[in-house]
N, C-alpha and C positions, 0 to 999 in steps of 0.2 A: 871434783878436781878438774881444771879446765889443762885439757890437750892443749899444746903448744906446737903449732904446724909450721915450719918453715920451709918455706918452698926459694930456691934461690935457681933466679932468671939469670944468666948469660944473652946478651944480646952481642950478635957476632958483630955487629956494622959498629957499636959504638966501642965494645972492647971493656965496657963497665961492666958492672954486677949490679943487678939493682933486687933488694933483700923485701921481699915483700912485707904489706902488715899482717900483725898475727891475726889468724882466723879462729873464732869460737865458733864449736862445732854446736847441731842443736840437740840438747837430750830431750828425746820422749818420756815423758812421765808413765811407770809401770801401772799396768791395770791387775788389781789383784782379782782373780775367782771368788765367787759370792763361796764361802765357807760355811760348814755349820755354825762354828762358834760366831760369826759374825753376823753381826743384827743390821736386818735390811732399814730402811725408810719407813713414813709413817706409813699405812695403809698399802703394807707389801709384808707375806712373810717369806720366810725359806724354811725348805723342804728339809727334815735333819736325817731323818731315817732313809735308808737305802733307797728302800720303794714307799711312795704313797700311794694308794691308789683313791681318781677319783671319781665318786659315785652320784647320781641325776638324782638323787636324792639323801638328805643326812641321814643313813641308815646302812649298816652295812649288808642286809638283804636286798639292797636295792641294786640295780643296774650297772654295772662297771664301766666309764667312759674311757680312761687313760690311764697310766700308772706316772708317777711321779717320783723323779732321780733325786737322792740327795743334791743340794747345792745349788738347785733350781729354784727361781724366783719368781712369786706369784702373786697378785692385788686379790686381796684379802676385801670383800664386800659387804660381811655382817659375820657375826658371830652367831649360832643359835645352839639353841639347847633341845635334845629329844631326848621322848618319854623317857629312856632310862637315864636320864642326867650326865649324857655325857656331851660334850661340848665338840663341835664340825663348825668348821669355817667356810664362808661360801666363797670362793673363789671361781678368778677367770685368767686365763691365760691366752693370749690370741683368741682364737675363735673357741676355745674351750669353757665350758661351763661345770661347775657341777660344785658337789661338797666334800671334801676332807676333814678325816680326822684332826681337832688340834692338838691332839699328840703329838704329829708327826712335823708339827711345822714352830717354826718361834716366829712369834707375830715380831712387828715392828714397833707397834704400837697398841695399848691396851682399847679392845672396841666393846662396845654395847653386846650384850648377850640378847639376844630372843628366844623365846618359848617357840618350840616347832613340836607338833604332834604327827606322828604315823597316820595316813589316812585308815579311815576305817570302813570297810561295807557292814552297816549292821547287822541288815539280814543274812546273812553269814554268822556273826555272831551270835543271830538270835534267831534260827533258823524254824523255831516250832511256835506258833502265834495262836490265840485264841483271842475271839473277838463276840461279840454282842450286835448283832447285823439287821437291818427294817429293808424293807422293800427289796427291789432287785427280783429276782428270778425263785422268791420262796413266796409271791404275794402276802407276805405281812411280816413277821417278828420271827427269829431265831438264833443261832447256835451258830457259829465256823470254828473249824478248826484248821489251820493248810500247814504244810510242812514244807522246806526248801533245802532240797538236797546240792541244790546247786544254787550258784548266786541266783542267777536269773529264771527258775524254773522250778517250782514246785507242783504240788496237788494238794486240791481244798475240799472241805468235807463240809456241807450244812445240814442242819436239822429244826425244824420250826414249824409254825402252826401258820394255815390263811387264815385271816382276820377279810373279812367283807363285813364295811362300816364298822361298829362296833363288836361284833362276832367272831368267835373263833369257829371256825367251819369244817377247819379238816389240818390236814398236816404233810410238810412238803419235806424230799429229801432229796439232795443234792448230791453228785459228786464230780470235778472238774480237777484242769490242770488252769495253775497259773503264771503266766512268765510276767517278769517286770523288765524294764525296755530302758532302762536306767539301774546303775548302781550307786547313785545318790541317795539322800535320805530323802527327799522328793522326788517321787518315779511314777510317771504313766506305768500302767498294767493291763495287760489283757485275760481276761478269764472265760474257758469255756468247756460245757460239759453238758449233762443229763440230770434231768430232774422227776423225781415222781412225785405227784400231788395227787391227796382225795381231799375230797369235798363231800362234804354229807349234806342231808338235803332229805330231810321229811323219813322213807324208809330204803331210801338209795342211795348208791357211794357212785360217783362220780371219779374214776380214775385216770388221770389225764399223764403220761409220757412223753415231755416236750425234750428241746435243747435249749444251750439259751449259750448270747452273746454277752458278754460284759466289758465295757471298757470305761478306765476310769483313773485315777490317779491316788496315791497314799502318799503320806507324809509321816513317817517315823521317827520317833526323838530316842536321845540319846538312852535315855529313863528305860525304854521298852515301850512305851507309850503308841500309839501308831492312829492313827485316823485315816479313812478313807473314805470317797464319794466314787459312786458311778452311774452310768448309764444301762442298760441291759436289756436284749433284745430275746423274747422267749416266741417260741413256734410249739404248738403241741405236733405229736410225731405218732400217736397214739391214744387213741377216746374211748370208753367203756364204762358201760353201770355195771355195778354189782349191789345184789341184796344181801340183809341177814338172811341166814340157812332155814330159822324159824321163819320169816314175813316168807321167804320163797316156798316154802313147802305150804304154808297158808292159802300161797296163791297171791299172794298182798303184792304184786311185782308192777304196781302205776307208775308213770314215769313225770317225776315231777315237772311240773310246764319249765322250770330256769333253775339253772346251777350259778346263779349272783356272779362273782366276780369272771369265775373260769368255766361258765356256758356258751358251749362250742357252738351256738346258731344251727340253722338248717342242713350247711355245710360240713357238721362237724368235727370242725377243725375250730380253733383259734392263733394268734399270735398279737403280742402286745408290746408297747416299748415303757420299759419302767424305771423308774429313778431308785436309788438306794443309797445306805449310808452304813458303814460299821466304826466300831470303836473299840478296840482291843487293847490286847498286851501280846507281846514277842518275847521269847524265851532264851 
């Protein structure tokens, strides 16, 4: 309905009235509040529940950024889906990031769903490994077993035989701690510990006490599957023959001229750098 303003001039000098024109005032057009019941734009929802809150990742164990008021309005980026089927909208608000429930919002418009999975550290979930291991710090074929009580830090156990050339010669035992330097499923590793090795040799054992370095990298699948390569630096710490109790009570106590792979020289020491590889399963 248009106001009707009359405004009436007197001008004293001429003694007339002079009746102004009417004036149409200007109306403002009302801005209503984004409401629940009311449906934003395309690629915008609102917030219908009280509080939303939102989280740096679709998961509600994840990290809490902000909470979100009914009646608030937010650009809606992708829809996705996690592992338990439930549906988070990823939205941004100003400088705000993160994902909402879409419970808690009505879209503006229907978007594309994406699959989003939980990150997962396997070893963690598969924290006790057995593997089938060649080279490295047992000079020839063996046994691991390592456990990881913590993501990145476990203890590893070997058992195996030296092979020099074709031969098996004696038998080596290990035992180390191992940390992983990544929690991907591709991860450098470092391992290191103590090793006993005999070496037989005619009617003498050869019992050698090193340590040893390993550094190397594994690559783990989803399966349990796990492969790994390394590098491995051994120092003996410790050198001795010993006889059987029969050949030494004999008197049979010669010292064979060379222990093949792990004959400690004049110096009786050794230290060697050796390649290896294992192949396992994770539990």
């Amino acid at each position: 309905m248009r106001i009707l303003e009359i405004v009436l001039i007197a001008v004293a000098v001429s003694g007339t009235v002079v009746v102004a024109d009417e004036v149409a005032p200007t109306v403002m057009p009302a801005i209503a509040p984004a409401g629940k019941d009311s449906l934003p734009p395309p690629g915008r929802a609102i917030v219908v529940n009280e509080q939303a809150i939102v989280h740096d990742k679709p998961d509600v164990l994840a990290n809490a950024q902000r909470l979100l008021y009914a009646g608030e309005i937010v650009n809606v980026v992708e829809v996705v889906r996690d592992g338990d089927q439930a549906l988070w909208a990823r939205i941004s608000m100003g400088n705000a990031r993160g994902y909402v429930r879409l419970a808690d919002l009505r879209m503006g418009e229907t978007a594309g769903v994406k699959e989003w999975k939980r990150p997962v550290v396997l070893r963690d979930e598969r924290p006790l490994a057995f593997s089938l291991k060649a080279g490295g710090e047992m000079f020839g074929y063996g046994m691991n077993i390592h456990y990881l009580p913590f993501s990145r830090l476990g203890m590893s156990f070997s058992v195996g035989s030296i092979v020099d050339g074709t031969e098996m010669k004696g038998t080596a035992l290990s035992l180390g701690a191992v940390s992983y330097l990544a929690l991907h499923d591709f991860s450098p590793f470092v391992e290191t510990g103590f090793t006993r090795l005999s070496y037989h040799q005619q009617q003498a054992i050869l019992r050698v006490e090193s340590f040893y370095l390993s550094l190397g990298v594994e690559w783990i699948f989803s399966s349990g599957l796990f492969l790994n390569a390394m590098v491995t630096y051994s120092r003996s710490a410790d050198v001795e023959i010993s006889y059987d109790y029969d050949k030494a009570v004999a008197g049979n106590l010669q010292v064979p001229p060379n222990f093949g792979v792990l004959d400690p020289g004049d110096d009786a020491t050794f230290q060697f750098v050796l390649p290896g590889v294992a192949l396992g399963y994770a539990f």
